[in-house]
DSSP file (Angstrom, degrees, kcal/mol; ACC not computed):
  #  RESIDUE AA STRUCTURE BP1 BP2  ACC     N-H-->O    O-->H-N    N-H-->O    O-->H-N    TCO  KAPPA ALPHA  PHI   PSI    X-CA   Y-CA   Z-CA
    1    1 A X              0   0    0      0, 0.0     2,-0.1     0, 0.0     5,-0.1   0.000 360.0 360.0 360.0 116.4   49.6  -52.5   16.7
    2    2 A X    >>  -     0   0    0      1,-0.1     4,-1.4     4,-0.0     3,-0.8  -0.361 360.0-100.0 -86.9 176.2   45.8  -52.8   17.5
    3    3 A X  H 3> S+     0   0    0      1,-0.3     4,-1.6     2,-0.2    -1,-0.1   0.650 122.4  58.9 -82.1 -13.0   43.3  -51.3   15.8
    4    4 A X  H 3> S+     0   0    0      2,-0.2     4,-1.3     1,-0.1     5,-0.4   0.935 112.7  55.3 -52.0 -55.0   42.5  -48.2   18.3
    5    5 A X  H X> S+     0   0    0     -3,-0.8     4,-2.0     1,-0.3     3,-0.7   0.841 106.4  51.8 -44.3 -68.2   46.5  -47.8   17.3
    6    6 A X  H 3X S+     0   0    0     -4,-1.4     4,-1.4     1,-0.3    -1,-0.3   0.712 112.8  37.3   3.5 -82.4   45.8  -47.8   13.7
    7    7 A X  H 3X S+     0   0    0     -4,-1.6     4,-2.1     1,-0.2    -1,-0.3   0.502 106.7  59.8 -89.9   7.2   43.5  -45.5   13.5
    8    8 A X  H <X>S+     0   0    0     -4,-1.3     4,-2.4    -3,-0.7     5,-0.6   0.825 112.3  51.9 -91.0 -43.5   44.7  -42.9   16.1
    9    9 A X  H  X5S+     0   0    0     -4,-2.0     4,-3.2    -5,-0.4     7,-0.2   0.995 107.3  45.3 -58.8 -54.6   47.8  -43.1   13.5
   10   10 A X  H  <5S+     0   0    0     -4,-1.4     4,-0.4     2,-0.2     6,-0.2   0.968 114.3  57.6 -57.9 -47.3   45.4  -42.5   10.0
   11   11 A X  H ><>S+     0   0    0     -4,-2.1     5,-0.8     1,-0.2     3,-0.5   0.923 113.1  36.9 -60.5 -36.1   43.8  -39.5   12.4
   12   12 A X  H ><5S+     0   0    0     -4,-2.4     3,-0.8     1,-0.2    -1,-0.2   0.749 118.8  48.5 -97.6 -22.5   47.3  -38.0   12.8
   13   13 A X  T 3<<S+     0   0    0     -4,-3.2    -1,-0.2    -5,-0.6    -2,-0.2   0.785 103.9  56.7 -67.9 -21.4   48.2  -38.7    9.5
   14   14 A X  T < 5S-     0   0    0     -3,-0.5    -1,-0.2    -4,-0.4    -2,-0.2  -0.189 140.6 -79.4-115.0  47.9   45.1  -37.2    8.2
   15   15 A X  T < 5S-     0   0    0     -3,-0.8    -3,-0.2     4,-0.1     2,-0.2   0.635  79.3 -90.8  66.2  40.7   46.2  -33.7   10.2
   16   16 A X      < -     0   0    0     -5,-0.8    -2,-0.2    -6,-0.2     4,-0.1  -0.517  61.9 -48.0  91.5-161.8   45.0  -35.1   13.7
   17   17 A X  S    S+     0   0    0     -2,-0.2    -1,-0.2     2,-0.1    -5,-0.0   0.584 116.2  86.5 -68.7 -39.1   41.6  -34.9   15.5
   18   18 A X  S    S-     0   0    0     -3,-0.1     2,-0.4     1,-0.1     0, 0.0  -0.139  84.6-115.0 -60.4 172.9   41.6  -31.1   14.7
   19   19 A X        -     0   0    0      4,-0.0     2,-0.3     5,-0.0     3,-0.1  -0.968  16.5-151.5-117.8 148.0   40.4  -29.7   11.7
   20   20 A X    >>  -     0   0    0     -2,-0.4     4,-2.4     1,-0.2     3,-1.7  -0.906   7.1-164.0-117.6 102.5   42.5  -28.2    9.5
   21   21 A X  T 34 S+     0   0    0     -2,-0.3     3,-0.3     1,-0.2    -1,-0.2   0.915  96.1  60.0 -23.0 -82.2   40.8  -25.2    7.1
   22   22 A X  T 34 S+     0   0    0      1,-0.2    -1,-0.2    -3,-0.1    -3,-0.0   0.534 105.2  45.6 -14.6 -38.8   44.0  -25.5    4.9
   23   23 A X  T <4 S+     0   0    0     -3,-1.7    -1,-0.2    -8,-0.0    -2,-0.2   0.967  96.6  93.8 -71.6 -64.4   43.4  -29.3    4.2
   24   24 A X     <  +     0   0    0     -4,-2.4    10,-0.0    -3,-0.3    12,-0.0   0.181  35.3 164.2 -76.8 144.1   39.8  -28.9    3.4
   25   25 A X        +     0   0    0      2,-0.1    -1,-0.1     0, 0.0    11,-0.1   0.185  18.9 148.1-138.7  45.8   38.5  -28.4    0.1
   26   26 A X        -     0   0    0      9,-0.1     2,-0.5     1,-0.1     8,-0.2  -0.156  43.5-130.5 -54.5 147.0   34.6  -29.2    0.3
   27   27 A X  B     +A   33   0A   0      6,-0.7     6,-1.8     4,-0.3    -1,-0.1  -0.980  26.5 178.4-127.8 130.1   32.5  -27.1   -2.1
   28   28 A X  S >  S+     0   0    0     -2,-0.5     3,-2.0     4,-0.2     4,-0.3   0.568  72.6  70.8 -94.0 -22.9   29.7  -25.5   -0.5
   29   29 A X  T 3  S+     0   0    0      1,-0.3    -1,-0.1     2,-0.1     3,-0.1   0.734 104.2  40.1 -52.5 -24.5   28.6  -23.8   -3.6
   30   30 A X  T 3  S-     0   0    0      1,-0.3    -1,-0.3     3,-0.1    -2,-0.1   0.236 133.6 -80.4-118.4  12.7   27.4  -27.0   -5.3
   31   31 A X  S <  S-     0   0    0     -3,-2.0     2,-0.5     2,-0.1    -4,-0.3   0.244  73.4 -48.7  76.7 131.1   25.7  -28.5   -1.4
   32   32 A X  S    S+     0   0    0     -4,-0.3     2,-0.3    -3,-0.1    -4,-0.2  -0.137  71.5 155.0 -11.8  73.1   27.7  -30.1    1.2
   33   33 A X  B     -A   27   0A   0     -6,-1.8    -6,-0.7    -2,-0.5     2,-0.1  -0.958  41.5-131.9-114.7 133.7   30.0  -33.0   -0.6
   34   34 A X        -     0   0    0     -2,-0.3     2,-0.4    -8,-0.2     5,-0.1  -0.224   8.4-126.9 -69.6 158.6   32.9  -33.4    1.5
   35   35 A X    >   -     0   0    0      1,-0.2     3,-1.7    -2,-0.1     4,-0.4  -0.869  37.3 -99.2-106.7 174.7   36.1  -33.4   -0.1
   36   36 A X  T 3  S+     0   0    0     -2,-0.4     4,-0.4     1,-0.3     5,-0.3   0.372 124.0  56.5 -93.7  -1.2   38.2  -36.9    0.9
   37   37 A X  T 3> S+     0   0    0      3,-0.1     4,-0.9     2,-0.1    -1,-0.3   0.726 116.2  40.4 -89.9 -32.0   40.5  -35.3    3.7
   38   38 A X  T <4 S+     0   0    0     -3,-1.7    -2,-0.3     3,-0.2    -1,-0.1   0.173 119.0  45.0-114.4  11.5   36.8  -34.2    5.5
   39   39 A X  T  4 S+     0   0    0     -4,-0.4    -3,-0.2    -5,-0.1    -1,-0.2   0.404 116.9  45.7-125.8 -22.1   35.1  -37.6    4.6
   40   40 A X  T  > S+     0   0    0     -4,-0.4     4,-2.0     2,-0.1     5,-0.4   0.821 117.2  48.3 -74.8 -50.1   38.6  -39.9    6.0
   41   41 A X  H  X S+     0   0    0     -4,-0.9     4,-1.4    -5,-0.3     3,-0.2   0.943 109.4  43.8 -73.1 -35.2   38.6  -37.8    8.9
   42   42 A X  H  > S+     0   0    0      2,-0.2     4,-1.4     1,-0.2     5,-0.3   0.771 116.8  53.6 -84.4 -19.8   34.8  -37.9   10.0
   43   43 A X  H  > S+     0   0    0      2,-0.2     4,-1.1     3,-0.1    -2,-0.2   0.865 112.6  45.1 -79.8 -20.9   35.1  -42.1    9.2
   44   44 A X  H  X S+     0   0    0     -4,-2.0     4,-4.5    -3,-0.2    -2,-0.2   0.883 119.0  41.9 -53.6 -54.9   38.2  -42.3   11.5
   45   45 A X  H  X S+     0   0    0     -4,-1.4     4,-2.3    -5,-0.4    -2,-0.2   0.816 113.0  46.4 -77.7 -36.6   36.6  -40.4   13.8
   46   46 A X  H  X S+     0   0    0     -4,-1.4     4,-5.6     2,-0.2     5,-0.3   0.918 114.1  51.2 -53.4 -59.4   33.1  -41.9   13.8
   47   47 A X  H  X S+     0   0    0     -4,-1.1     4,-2.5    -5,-0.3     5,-0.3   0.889 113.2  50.4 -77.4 -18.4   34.7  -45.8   13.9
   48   48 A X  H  X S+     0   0    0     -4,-4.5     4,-6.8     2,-0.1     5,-0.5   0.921 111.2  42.5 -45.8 -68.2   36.9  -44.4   17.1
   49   49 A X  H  X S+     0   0    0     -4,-2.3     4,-0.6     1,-0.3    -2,-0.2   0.932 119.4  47.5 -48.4 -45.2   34.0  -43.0   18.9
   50   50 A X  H >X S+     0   0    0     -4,-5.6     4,-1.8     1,-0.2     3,-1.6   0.983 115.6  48.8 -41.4 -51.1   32.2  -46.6   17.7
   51   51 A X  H 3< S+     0   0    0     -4,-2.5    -2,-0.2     1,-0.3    -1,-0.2   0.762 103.4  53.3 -80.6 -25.9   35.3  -48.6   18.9
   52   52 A X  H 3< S+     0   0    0     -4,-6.8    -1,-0.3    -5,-0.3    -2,-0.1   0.642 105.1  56.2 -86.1   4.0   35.8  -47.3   22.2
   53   53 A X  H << S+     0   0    0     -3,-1.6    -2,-0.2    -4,-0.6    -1,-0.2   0.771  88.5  91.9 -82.9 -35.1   32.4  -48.0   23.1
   54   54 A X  S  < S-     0   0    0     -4,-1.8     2,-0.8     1,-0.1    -4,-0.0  -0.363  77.3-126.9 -58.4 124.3   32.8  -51.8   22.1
   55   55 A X        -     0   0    0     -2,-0.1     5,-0.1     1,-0.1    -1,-0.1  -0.624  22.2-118.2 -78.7 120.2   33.9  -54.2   25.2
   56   56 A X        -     0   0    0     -2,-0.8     4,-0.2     1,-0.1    -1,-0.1  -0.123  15.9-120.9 -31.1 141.1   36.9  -56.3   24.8
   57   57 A X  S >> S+     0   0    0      2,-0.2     3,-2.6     1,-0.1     4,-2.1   0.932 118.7  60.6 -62.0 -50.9   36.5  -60.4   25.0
   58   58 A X  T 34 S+     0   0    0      1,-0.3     4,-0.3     2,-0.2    -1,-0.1   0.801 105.2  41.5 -60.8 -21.8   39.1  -59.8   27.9
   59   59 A X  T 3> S+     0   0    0      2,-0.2     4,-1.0     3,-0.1    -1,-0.3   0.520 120.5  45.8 -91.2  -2.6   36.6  -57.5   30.0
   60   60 A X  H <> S+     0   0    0     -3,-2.6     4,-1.7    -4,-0.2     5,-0.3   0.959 116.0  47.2 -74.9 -42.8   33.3  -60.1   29.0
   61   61 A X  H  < S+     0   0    0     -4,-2.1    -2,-0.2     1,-0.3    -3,-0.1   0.407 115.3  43.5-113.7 -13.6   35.6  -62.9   29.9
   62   62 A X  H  > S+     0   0    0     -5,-0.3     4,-4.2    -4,-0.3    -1,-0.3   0.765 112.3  52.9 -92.5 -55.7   36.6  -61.0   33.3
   63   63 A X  H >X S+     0   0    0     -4,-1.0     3,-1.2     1,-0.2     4,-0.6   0.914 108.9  49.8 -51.5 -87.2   32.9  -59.8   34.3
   64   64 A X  H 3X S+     0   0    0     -4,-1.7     4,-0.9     1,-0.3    -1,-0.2   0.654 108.7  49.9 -53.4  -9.9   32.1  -63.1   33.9
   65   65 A X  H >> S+     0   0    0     -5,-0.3     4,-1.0     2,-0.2     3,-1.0   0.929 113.8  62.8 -69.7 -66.4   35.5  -64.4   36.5
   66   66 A X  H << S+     0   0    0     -4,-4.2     4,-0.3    -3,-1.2    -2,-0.2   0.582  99.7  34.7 -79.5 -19.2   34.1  -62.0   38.4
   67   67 A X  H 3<>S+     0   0    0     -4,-0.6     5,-0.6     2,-0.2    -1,-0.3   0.629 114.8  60.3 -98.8  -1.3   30.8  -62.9   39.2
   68   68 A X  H X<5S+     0   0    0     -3,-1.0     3,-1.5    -4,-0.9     5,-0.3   0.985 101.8  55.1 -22.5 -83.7   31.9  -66.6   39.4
   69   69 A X  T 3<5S+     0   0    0     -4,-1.0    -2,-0.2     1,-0.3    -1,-0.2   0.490  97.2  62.4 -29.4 -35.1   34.3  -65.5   42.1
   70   70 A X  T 3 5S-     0   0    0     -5,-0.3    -1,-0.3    -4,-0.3    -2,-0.1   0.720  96.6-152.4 -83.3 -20.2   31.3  -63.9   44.2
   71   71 A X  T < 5 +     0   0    0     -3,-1.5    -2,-0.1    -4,-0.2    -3,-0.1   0.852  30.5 168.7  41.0  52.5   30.0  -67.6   44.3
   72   72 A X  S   <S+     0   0    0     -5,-0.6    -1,-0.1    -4,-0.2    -4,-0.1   0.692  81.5   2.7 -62.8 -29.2   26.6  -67.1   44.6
   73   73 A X  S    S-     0   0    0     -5,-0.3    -5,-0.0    20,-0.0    -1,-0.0   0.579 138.4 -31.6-122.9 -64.8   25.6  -70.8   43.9
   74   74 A X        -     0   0    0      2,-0.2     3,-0.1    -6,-0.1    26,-0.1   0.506  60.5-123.7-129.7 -13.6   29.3  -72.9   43.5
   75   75 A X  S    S+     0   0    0     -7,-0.2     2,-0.4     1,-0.2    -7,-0.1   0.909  79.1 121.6  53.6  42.3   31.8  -70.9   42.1
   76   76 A X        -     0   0    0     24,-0.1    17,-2.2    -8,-0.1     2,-0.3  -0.996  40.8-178.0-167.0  98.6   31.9  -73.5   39.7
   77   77 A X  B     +B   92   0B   0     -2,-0.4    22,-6.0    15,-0.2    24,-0.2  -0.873   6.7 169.0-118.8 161.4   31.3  -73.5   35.7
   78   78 A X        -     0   0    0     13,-1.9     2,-0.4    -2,-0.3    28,-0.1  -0.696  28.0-135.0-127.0-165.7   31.0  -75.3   32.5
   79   79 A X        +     0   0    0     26,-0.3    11,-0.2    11,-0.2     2,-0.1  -0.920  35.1 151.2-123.5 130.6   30.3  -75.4   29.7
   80   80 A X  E     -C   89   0C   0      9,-2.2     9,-2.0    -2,-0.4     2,-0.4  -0.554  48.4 -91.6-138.0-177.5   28.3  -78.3   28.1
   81   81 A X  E     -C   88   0C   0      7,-0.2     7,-0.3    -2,-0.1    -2,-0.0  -0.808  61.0 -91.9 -93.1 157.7   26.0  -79.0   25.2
   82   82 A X        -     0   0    0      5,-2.1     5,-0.2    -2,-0.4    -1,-0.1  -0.211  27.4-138.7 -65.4 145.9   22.6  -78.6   26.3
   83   83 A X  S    S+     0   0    0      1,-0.2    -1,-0.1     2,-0.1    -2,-0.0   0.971 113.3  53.5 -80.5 -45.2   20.8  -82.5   27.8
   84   84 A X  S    S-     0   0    0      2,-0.1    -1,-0.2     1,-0.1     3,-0.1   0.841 124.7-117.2 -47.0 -48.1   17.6  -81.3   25.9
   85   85 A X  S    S+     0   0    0      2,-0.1     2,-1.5     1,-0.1    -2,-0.1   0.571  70.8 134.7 102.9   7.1   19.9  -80.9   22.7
   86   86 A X  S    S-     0   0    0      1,-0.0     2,-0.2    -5,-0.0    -3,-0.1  -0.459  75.1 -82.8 -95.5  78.6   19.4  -76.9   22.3
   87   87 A X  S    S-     0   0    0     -2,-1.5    -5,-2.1    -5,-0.2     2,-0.3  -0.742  74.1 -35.5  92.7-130.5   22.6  -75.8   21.8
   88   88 A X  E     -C   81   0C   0     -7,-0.3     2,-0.3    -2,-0.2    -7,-0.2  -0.879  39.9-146.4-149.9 163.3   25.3  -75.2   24.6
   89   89 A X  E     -C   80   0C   0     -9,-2.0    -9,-2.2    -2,-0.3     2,-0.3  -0.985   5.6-167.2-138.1 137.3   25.1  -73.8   28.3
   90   90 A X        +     0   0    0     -2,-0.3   -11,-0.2   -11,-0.2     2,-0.2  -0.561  45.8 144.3-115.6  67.6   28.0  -71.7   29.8
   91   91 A X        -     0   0    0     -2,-0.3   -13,-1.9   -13,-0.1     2,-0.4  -0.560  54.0 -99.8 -24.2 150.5   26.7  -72.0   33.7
   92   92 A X  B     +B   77   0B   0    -15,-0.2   -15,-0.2    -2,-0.2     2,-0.2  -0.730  59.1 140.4 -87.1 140.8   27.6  -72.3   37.6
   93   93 A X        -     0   0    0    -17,-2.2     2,-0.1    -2,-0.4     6,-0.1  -0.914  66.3-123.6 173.1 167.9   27.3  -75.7   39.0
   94   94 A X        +     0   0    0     -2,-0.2   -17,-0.1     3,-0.1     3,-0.1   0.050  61.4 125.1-112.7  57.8   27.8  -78.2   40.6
   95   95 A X  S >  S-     0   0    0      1,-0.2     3,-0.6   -19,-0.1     2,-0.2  -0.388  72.6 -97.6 -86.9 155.5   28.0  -80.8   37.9
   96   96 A X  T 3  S+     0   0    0      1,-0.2    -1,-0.2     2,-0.0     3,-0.1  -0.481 107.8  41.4 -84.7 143.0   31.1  -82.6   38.1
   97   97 A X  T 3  S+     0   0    0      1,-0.4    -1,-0.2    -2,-0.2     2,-0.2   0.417  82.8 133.7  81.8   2.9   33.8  -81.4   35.7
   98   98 A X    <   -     0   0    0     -3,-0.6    -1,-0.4   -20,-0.1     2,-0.3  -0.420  41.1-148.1 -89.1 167.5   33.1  -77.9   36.3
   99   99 A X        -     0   0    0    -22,-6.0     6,-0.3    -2,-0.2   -22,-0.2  -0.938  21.0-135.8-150.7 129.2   35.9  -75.2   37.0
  100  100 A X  S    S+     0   0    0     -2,-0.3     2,-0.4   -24,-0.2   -24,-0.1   0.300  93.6  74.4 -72.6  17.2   36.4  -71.9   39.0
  101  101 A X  S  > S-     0   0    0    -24,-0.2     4,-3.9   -33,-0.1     3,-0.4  -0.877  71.5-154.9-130.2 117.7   38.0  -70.5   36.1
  102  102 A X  T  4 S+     0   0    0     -2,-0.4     4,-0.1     1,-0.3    -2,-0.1   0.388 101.1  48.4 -52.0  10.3   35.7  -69.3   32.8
  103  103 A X  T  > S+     0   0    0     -4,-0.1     4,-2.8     3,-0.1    -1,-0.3   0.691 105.8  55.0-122.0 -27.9   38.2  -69.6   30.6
  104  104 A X  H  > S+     0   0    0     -3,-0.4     4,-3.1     1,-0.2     5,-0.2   0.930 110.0  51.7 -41.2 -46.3   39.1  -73.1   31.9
  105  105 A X  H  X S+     0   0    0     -4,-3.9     4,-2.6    -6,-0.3   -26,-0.3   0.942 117.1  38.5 -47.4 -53.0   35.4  -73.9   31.2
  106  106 A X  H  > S+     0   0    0      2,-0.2     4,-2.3     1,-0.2    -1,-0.2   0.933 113.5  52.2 -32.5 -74.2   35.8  -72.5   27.7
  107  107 A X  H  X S+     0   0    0     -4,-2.8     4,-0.5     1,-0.3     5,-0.2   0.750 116.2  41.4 -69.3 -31.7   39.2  -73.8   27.1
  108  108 A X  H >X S+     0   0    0     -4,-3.1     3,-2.8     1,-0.2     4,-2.6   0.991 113.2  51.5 -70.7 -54.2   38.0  -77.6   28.2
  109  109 A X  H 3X S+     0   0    0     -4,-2.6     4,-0.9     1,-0.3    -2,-0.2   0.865 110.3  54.1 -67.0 -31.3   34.7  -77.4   26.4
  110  110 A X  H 3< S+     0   0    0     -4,-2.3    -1,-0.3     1,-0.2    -2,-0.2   0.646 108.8  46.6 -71.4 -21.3   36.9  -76.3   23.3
  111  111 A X  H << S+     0   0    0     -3,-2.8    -2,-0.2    -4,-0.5    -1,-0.2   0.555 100.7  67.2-101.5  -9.8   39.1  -79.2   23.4
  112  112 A X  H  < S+     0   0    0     -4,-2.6     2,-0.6    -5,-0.2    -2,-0.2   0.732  95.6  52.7 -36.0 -45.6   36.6  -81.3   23.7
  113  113 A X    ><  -     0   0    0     -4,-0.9     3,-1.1     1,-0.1    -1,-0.2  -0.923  67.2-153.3-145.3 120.0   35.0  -80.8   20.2
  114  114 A X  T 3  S+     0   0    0     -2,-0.6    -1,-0.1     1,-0.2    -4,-0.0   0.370  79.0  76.9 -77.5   4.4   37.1  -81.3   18.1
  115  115 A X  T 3  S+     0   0    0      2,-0.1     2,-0.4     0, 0.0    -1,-0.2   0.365  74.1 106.6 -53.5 -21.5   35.4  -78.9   15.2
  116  116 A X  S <  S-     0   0    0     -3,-1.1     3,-0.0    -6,-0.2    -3,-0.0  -0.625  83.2-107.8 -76.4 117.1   36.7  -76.0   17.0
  117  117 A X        -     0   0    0     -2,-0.4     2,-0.3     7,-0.1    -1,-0.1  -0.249  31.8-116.5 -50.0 165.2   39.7  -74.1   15.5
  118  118 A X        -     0   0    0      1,-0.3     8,-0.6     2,-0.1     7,-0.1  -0.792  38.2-110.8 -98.0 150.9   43.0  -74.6   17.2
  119  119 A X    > > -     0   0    0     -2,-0.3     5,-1.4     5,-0.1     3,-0.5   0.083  33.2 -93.9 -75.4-177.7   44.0  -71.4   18.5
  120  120 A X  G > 5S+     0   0    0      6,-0.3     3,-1.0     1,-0.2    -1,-0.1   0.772 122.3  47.1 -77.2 -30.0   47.1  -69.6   17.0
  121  121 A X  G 3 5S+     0   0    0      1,-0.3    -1,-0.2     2,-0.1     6,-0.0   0.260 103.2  64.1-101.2  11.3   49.7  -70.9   19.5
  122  122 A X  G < 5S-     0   0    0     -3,-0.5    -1,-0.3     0, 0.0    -2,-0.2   0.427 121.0-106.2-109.3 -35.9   48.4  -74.2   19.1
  123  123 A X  T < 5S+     0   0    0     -3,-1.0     4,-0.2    -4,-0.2    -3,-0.1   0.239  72.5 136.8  96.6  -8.6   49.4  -74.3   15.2
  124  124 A X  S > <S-     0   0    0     -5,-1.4     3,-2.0     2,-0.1    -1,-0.2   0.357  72.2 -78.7 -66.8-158.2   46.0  -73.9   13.7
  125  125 A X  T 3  S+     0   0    0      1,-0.3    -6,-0.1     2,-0.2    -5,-0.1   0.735 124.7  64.0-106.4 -12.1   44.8  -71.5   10.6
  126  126 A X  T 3         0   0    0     -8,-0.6    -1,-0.3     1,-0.2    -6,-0.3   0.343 360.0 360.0-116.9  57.0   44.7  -68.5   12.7
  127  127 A X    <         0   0    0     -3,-2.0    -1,-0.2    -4,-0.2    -2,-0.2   0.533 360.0 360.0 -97.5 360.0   48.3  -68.7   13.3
């Protein structure tokens, strides 16, 4: 179940997206305090509206396929440590050892250095 899943389930659990009069029992006399059925339901509903705004790693990791694929310089990545020594560079070129797929690039650069968790199917701690 992902986490969209999740919480669309706690919304329907906690009588849906609608509001329900019947649930609520905020006292207005004393100022605005929500009562916990109107303060679960506006934090569901606030980290939806957050979460469907968030991009997925598979749609960065796809934009970035995609303007690969347009091959403006090589159609050609890697990913390297930087020759200067600041840091790492995810770029098209046509340095030998590059690859027309960005996750290839990734996935090489990743077995490469060996500091890198092993992925889950791999046997590593976040399987």
């Amino acid at each position: 179940m992902t986490l969209m899943e999740m919480i669309d389930l706690a919304i329907a659990a906690n009588g849906g997206e609608g509001f329900r009069q019947d649930w609520c029992q905020c006292d207005y006399s004393v100022g605005y305090v929500p009562c916990e059925y109107c303060a679960i339901r506006n934090a569901l509903l606030a980290m939806k509206r957050h979460l469907s705004c968030v991009l997925s790693d598979t749609e960065r990791l796809d934009f970035l396929q995609k303007i690969t694929d347009e091959k403006a310089y090589s159609g050609q990545v890697i990913l390297r440590n930087s020759t200067t020594g600041r840091g790492w560079r995810l770029h098209e070129t046509t340095q030998e050892g590059a690859s027309s797929s960005v996750r290839d690039a990734i996935d090489q650069y990743m077995a490469a250095n060996k500091d890198v968790p092993k992925a889950a199917n791999e046997g590593g701690e976040f399987a």
